[in-house]
C-alpha positions as CSV (number, residue, x, y, z in Angstrom):
1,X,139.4,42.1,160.7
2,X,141.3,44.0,157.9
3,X,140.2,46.7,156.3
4,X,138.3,45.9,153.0
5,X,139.5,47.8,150.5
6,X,143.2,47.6,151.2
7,X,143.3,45.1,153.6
8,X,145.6,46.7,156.3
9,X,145.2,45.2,159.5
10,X,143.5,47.6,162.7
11,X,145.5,48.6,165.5
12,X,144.5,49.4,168.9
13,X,144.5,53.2,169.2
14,X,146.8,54.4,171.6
15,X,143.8,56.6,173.4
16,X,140.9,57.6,172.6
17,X,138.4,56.5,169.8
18,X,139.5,54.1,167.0
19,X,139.8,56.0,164.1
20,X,138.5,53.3,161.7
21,X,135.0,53.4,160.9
22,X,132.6,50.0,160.9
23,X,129.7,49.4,158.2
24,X,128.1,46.9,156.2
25,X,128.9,45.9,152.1
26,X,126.8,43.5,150.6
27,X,125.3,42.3,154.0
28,X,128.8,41.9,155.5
29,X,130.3,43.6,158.0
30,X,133.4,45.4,157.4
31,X,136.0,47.6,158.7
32,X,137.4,50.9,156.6
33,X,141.2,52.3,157.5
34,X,141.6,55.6,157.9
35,X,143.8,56.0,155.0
36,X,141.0,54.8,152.6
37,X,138.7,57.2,154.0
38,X,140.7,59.9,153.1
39,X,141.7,58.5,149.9
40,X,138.4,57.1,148.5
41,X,134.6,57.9,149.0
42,X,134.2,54.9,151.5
43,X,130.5,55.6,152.7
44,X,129.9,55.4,148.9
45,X,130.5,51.2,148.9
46,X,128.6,50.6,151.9
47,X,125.6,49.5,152.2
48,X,122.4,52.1,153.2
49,X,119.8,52.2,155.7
50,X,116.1,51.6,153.9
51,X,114.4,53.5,156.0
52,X,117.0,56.8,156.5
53,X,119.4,56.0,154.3
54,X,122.4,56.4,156.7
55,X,125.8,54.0,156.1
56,X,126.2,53.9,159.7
57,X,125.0,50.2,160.2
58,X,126.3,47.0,162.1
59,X,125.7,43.3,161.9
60,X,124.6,41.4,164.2
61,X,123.3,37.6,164.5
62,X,122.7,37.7,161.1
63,X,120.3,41.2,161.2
64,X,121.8,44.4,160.3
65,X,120.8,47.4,162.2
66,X,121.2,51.3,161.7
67,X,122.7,53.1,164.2
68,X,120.8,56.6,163.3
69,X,117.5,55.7,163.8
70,X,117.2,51.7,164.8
71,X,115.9,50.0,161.9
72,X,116.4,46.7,161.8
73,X,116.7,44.4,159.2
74,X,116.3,40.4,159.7
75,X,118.7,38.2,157.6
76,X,117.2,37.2,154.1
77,X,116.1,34.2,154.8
78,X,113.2,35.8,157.4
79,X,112.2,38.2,154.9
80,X,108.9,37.2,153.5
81,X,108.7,40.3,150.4
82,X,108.5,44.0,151.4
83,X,108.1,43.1,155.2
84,X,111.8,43.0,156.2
85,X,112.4,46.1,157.6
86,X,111.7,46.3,161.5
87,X,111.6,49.9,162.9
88,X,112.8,50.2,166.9
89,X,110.6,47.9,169.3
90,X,110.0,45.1,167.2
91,X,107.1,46.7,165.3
92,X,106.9,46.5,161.8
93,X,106.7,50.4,160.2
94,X,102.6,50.9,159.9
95,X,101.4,49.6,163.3
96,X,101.5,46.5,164.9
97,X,101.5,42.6,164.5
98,X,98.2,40.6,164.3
99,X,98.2,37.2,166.6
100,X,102.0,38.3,168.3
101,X,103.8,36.9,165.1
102,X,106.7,38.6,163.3
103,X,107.8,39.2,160.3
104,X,108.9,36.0,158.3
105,X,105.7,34.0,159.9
106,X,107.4,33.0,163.4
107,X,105.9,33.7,166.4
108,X,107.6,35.6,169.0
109,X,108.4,31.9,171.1
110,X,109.7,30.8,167.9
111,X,111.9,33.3,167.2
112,X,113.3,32.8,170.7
113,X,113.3,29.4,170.1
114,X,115.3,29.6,167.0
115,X,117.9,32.6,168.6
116,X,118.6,30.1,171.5
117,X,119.4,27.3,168.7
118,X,122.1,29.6,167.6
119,X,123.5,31.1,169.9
120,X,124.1,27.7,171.1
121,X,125.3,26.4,167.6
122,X,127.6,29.7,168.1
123,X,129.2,28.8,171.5
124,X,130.0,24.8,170.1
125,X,131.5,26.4,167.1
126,X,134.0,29.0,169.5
127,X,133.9,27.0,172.9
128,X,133.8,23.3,171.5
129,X,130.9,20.5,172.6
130,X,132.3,20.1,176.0
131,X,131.9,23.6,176.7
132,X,127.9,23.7,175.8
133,X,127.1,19.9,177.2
134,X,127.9,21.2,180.7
């Protein structure tokens, strides 16, 4: 993945940590050189953390999460209004679930239910039909 405000390509650092830094921009994730973090204000383009308001966030399966203090975000589609935000555990912030559901209306058998659909779409996508079928 290039970096997305010049578009250089990363190269494996020759030891040690990577000196490019990961976030998320308009619910993508993307990758900053290090020449554009010393050029430009590069945590100022990325997007923030709603509950700490940290920039260091990743994407994953379609939720973003923070890496400061685990809030996780579900992909828009699962957000039902103001109850998008997930703080570490599972738990929306305030207390806990009525009935076992989760935010966006699905249960917890249904959000496995739809995780395992895919994560299965995801391997025929990289490892073809074969693959998947068995």
């Amino acid at each position: 993945m290039p970096c997305y405000r010049c578009g250089a390509r990363q190269t494996d650092p020759g030891r040690g940590q990577s000196p490019w830094r990961r976030g998320v921009r308009r619910d993508c994730q993307v990758l900053v050189c290090p020449d554009c973090q010393v050029a430009h204000d590069w945590a100022g383009d990325l997007d923030r953390c709603p509950r700490c308001g940290s920039v260091h966030l990743v994407r994953r399966l379609g939720e973003v999460e923070c890496r400061d203090c685990e809030t996780v975000v579900p992909p828009p589609a699962a957000q039902d209004g103001a109850a998008g935000l997930i703080a570490p555990g599972g738990v929306p912030p305030g207390g806990s679930v009525p009935g076992g559901s989760v935010p966006g209306g699905l249960s917890r058998s249904g959000q496995a239910a739809r995780l395992s659909e895919e994560v299965a779409l995801a391997l025929e996508r990289v490892l073809g039909r074969s693959a998947v079928r068995g």
